[in-house]
N, C-alpha and C positions, 0 to 999 in steps of 0.2 A: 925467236920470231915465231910466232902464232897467231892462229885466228880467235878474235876476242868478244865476245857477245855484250854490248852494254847497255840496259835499260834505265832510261831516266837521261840519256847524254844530251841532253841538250840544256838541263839545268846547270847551276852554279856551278856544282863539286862535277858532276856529270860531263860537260865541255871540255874540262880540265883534264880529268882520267883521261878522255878520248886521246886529247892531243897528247899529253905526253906517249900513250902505249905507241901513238904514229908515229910520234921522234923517237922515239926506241925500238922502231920498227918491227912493228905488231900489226895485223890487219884488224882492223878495227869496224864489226859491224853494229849497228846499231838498231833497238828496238824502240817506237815512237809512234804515238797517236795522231801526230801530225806529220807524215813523212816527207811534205812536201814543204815545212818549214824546217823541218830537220836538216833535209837534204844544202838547203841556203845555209843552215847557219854552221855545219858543221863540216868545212874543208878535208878534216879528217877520218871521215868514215869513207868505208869501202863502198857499201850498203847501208841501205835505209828498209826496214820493214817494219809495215804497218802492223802496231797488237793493241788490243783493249785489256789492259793488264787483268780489269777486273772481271771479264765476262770469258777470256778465251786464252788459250792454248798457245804456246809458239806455234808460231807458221813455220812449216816443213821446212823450206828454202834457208831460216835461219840459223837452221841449228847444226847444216851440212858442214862436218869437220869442226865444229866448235873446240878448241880445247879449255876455254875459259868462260866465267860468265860473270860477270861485275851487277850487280844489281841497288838499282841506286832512286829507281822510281819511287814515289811519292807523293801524297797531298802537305804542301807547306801548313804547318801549326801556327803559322804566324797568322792574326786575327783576329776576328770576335767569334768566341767557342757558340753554338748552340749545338741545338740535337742533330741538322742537318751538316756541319761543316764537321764533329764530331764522330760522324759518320764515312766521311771522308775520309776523314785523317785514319780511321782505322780501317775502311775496307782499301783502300788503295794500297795498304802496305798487306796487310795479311790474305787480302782473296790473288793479290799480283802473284807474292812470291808462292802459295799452294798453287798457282796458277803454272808458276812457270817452272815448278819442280814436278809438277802432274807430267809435265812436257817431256821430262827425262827421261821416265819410265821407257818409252815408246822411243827410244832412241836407241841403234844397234850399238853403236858408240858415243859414252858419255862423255861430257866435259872430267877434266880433271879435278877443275876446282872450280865452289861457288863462293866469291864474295858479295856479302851481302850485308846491304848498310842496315843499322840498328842505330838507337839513339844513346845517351844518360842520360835519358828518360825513364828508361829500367830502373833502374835503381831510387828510382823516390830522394824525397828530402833527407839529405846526409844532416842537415845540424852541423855542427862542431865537429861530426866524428871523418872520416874519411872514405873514398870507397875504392876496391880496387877490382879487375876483371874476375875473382873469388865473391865478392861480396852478394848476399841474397837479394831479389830483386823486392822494390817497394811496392805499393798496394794502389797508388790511385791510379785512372785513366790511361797517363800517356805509359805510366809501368806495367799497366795489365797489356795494353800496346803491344811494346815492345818485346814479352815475353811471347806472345800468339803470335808476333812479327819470326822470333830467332826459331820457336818451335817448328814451325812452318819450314822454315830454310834448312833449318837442322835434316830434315825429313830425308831428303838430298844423301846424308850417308848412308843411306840404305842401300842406296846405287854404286855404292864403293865413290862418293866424290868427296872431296876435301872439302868441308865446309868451313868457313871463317867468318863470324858475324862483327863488323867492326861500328862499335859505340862511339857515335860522333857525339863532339861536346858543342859548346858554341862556337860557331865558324867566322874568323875573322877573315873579311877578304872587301875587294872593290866592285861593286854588282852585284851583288846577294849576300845575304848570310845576317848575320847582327849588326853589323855598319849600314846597314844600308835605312834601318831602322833608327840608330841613336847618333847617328853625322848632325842629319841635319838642324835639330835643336842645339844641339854642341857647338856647332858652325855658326849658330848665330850667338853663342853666347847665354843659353838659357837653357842649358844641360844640369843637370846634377844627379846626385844619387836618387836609387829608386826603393822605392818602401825604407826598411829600418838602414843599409847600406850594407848593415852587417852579412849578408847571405853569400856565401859562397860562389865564384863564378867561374868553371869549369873549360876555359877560351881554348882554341887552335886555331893558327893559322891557315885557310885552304891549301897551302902549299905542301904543309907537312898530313893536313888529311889525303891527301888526294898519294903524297910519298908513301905511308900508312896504305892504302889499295893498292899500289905496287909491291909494297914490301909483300902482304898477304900474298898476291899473286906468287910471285919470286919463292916463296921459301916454305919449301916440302913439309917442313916438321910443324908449322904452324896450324891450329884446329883452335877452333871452337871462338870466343868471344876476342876482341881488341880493343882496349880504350883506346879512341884516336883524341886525347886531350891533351895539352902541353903539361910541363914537369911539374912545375908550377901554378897553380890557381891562385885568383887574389876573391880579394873581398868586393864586393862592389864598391864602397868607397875608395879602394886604389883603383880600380878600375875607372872610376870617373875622373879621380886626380890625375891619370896618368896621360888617359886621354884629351882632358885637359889643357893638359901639361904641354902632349906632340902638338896639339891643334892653338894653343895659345890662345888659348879662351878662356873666361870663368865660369864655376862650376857652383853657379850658388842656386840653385833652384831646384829645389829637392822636390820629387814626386811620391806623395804618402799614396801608401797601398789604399784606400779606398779611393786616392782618385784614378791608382790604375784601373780600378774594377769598375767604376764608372766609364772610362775609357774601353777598355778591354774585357771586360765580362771573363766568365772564369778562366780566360784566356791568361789574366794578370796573376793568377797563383803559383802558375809556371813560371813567369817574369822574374818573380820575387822567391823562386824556389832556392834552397841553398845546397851546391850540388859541386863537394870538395871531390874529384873524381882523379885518379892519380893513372898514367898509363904505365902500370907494374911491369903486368907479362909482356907489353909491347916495348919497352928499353928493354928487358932479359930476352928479347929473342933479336935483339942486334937493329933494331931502329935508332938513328940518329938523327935526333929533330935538328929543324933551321931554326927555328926559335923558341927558344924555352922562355923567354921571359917575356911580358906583354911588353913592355917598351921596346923589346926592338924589331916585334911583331906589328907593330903601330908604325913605328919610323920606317919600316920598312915598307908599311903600303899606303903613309898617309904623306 
């Protein structure tokens, strides 16, 4: 039982962490831009404190006896990319966490541990080959991202704290994440693969992401990067047959990569990125997903 700092709880994966740390009886504070929506949606926190992730500093009040700190805030990637949303997506994650590791310093007593979300987005287009929490990070956008994202957080062991950056893949859940995006086409029946089919898709369940920030929390020896991705990755074309498959719809309406990028703007190169991401170190350090396979990830929330 501890006190638990979480920024970003009131989104998808963020709700989730909250509630479980409450049933596993943790005090659970939270940091949020809108404290007074926070405070509605989220039965599980202790506290609510107002922060501008990108302009300011923890507020004093919240970091009194912290032993943990979950960091989960973010601008969603999900969209039409230009210069201004672009912008977003990177200072909300890199000015937050310099932001909220500045905070540390000035603390007589640190947290023990910082987890902090990251993407595979780090890691660029795998192709054919594989990646695993070893492997070098890629060169475009959301990879240069997430390397200024982990550097940032990393920062943090200078204070003596356990850093743990956990690389979320695509998030399977009801409310947010990638379903909430490719249901509703599917649901009518006018689903199908996207670009070639062939690219790699990198899925988890939120149940086992959100298991993944627990585990981090829980176990001392853990440092440094996490793929939070199931065992298993399929291709986009199993991915669409499968889904398919649970929803009992057909799957003939194939979406060519230039009409994503008409749709989506360079938002659609991520779409159609191929991104075989394997969670290595995260089964060798004693994680036991609930679902390794996409179908019973799907059967289970569809």
């Amino acid at each position: 039982m501890a006190n638990v700092l979480v920024s970003g709880g009131t989104g998808f994966i963020g709700s989730r962490v909250c509630t479980t740390l409450h049933e596993r009886g943790d005090t659970v504070h939270v940091l949020s831009r809108n404290p007074t929506r926070a405070e509605t949606k989220l039965k599980s926190a202790r506290a609510v404190y107002s922060w501008n992730p990108e302009t300011e500093k923890l507020p004093s009040e919240a970091t009194s006896d912290v032993k943990a700190v979950v960091h989960l805030a973010g601008e969603t990637i999900a969209g039409r990319w230009n210069a201004e949303k672009k912008r977003r997506i990177r200072e909300s994650r890199i000015h937050s966490t310099r932001n909220l590791v500045a905070s540390f310093a000035e603390l007589p007593t640190k947290p023990d541990v910082l987890v902090c979300a990251s993407a595979i987005g780090y890691y660029g287009d795998s192709g054919d080959e594989h990646f695993t929490e070893g492997s070098p990070p890629g060169t475009d956008f959301l990879a240069k991202v997430c390397q200024e994202w982990e550097t940032e957080a990393q920062k943090a062991d200078a204070f003596g704290i356990r850093v743990v950056m956990v690389r979320i893949g695509l998030v399977l859940g009801l409310g947010g994440g990638l379903l909430t995006q490719v249901l509703p086409p599917f649901k009518m029946g006018i689903g199908g693969i996207l670009g070639s089919g062939r690219q790699w898709m990198s899925w988890i369940h939120v149940d086992d992401v959100v298991g993944i920030v627990i585990h981090a929390l829980e176990n001392e020896e853990i440092r440094g990067p996490l793929n939070a991705t199931a065992p298993f990755p399929v291709r986009n074309v199993e991915f669409t047959k499968t889904l398919g498959s649970v929803l009992r719809r057909p799957t003939l309406f194939p979406v060519p990569t230039f009409g994503l990028r008409f749709l989506m703007g360079e938002f659609a190169d991520f779409v159609v990125l191929s991104q075989n991401v394997l969670p290595e170190k995260t089964e060798v350090s004693g994680y036991e997903f609930h679902h390794r396979t996409l179908e019973s990830a799907l059967r289970d929330l569809l």
